[in-house]
C-alpha positions in Angstrom: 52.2 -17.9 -79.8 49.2 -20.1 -80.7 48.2 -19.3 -77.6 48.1 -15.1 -78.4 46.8 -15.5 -82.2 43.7 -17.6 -80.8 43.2 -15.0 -78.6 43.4 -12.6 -81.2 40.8 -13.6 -83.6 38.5 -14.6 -80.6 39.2 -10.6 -79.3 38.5 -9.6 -83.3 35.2 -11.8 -83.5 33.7 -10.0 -80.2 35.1 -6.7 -81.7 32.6 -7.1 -84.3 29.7 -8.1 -82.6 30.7 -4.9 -80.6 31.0 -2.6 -83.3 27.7 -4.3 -84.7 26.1 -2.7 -81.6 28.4 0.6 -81.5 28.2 1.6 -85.0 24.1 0.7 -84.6 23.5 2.8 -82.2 25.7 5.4 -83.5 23.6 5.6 -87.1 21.1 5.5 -85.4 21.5 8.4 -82.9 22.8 10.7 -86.1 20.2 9.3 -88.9 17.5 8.7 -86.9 17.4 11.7 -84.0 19.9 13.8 -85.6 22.5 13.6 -82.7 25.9 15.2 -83.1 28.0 12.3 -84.6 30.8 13.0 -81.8 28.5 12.1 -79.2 26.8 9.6 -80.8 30.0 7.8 -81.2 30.2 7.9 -77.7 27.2 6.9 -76.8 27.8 3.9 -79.3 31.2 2.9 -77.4 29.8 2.7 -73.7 27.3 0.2 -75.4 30.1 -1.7 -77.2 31.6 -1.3 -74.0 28.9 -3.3 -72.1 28.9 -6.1 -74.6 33.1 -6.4 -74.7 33.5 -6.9 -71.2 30.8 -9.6 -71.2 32.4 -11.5 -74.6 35.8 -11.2 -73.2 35.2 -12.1 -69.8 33.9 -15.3 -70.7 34.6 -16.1 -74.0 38.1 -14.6 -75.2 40.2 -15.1 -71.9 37.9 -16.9 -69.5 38.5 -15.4 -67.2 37.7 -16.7 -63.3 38.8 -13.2 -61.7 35.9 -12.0 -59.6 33.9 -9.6 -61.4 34.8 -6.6 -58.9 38.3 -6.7 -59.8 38.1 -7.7 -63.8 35.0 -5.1 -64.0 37.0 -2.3 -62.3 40.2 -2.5 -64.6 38.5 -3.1 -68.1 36.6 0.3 -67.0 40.2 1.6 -66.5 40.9 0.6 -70.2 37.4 1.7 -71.6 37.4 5.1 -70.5 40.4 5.8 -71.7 39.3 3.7 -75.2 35.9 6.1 -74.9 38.6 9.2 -74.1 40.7 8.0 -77.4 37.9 7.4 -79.5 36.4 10.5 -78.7 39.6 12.6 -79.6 40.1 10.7 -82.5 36.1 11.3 -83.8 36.7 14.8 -82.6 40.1 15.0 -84.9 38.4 12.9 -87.5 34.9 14.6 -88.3 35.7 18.3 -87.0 38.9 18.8 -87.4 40.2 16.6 -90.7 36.1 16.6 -91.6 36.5 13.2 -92.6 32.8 11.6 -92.9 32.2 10.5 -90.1 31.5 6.7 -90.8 35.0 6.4 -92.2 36.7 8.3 -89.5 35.4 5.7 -87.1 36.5 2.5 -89.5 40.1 4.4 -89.0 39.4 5.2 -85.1 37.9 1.5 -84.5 41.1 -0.2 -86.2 43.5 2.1 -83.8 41.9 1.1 -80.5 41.7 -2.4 -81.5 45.2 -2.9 -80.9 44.7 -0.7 -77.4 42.1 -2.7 -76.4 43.6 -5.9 -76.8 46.8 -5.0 -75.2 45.6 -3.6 -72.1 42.8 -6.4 -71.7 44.9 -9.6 -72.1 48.2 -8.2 -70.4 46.4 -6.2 -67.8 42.4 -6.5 -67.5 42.2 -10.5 -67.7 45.8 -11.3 -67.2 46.0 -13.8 -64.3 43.8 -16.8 -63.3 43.1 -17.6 -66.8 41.0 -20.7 -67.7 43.0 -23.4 -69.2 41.9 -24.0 -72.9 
């Protein structure tokens, strides 16, 4: 159990840094070039993407799995977190016309829990480095 919350809050610490770079890239795109805030939001996640996969691959699970494989399934679970998030941005700002900084608070806090699940019970699950 110890075991999973220190995972946790190490998963929720890289989610920030993250988001730092999602949500930066995603005011900027809509503030500063006046992108559409749907795309922008994906634009933001394949960033936060980039910097995840590094964080969590050495950092949260330390993981020794050979990049190919690790690489190739956390793509698997960010796609479909980019497919999600886009829906729920979509759902959010167009549909519910939430703003759409809020709408991605809500849609950041629902594929947290994704993320984490898929990553350390699929992504990084064997061949973990001992603590």
């Amino acid at each position: 159990m110890f075991e999973l919350l220190s995972q946790f809050v190490r998963f929720f610490g890289v989610g920030v840094v993250s988001a730092i770079g999602h949500y930066g890239l995603l005011i900027t795109l809509v503030q500063g070039f006046g992108v559409d805030s749907v795309g922008a939001s994906a634009a933001g996640a394949l960033l936060g993407a980039v910097i995840n996969y590094t964080l969590n691959y050495h950092f949260t699970f330390r993981s020794n799995k050979r990049h190919r494989e690790s690489a190739a399934k956390f793509a698997v679970v960010a796609t479909i977190g980019l497919l999600l998030n886009t829906l729920l941005m979509w759902l959010g700002v167009d549909v519910l016309h939430i703003h759409y900084l809020l709408a991605q608070v809500l849609t950041t806090l629902l594929l947290l829990l994704w993320s984490f699940s898929a990553n350390r019970w699929w992504t990084f699950r064997s061949h973990a480095k001992p603590e």
